[in-house]
C-alpha positions in Angstrom: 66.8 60.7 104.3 69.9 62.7 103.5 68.5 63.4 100.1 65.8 65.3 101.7 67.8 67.2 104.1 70.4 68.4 100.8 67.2 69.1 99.5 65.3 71.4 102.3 68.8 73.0 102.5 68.9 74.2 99.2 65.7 75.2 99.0 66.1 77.4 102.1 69.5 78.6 100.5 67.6 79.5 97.5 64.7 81.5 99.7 67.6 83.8 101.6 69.5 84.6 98.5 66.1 85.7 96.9 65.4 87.3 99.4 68.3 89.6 99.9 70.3 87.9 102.2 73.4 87.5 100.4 76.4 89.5 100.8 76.8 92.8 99.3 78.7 93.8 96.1 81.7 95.3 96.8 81.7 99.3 96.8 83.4 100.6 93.9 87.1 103.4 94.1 85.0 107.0 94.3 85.1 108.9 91.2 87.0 112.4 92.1 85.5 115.8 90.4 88.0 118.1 89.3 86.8 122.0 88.7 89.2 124.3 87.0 88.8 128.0 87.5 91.4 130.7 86.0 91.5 134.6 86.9 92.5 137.4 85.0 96.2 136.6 85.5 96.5 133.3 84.3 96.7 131.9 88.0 94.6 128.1 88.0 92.4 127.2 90.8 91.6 123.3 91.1 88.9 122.3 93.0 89.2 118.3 93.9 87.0 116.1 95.9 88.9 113.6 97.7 88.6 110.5 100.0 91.2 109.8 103.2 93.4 107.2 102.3 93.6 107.9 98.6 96.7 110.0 96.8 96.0 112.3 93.6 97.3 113.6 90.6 95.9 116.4 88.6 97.2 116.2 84.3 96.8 118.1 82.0 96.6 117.0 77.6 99.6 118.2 76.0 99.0 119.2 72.8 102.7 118.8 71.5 102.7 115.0 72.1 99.0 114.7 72.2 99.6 112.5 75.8 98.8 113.1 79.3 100.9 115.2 81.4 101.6 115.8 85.5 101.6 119.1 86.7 104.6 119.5 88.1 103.7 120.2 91.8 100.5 118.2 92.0 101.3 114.7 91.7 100.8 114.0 95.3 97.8 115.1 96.9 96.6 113.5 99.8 93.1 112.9 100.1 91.6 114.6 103.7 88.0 113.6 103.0 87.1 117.0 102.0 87.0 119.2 98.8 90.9 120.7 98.5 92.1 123.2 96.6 95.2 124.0 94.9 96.4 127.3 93.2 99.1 126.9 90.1 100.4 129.1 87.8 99.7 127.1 84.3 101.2 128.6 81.4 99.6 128.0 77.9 99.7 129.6 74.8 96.1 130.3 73.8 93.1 128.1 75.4 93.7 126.1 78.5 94.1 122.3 77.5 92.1 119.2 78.9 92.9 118.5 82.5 92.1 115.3 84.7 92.3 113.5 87.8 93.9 110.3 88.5 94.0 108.8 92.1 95.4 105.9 93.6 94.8 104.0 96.9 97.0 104.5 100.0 97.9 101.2 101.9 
């Protein structure tokens, strides 16, 4: 008797997991966009999407050292759920280098 109740049991286990009734996977960190715009006087605009709760950090590649870099001045943006954007005076001799985004969760 018990074997057949273990039995119906996994066979109704098996039926709601096939049939979507398991928990979902958790949702991945977002993925920020950066956009990088300069003007005729050097002067950088960064355009970041960004999530409340979440803190950024915009690098750029520094060709001397061939590493990555913080701006100074934006290694602490705070995510508002909305597109920000930041102005900076970058100064680079000859074409602007690589630049990325690097975020970390809030607690």
């Amino acid at each position: 008797m018990q074997i057949r109740i273990f039995a119906c049991l996994m066979m109704v286990g098996a039926a709601l997991s096939l049939a979507g009734c398991s928990s979902p996977p958790p949702e991945p960190d977002h993925t920020p966009k950066l956009g990088v715009a300069q003007n005729a006087d050097g002067n950088l605009t960064f355009a970041l999407t960004t999530e409340v709760g979440y803190e950024y950090a915009i690098y750029y590649m520094d060709p001397k050292s061939n590493g990555w870099k913080v701006i100074p001045g934006l290694d602490s943006i705070r995510g508002t759920g909305a597109q920000v954007e930041v102005k900076k005076r970058f100064n680079s001799s000859g074409s602007l280098p690589a630049f990325t985004v690097r975020h970390t969760k809030m607690f």
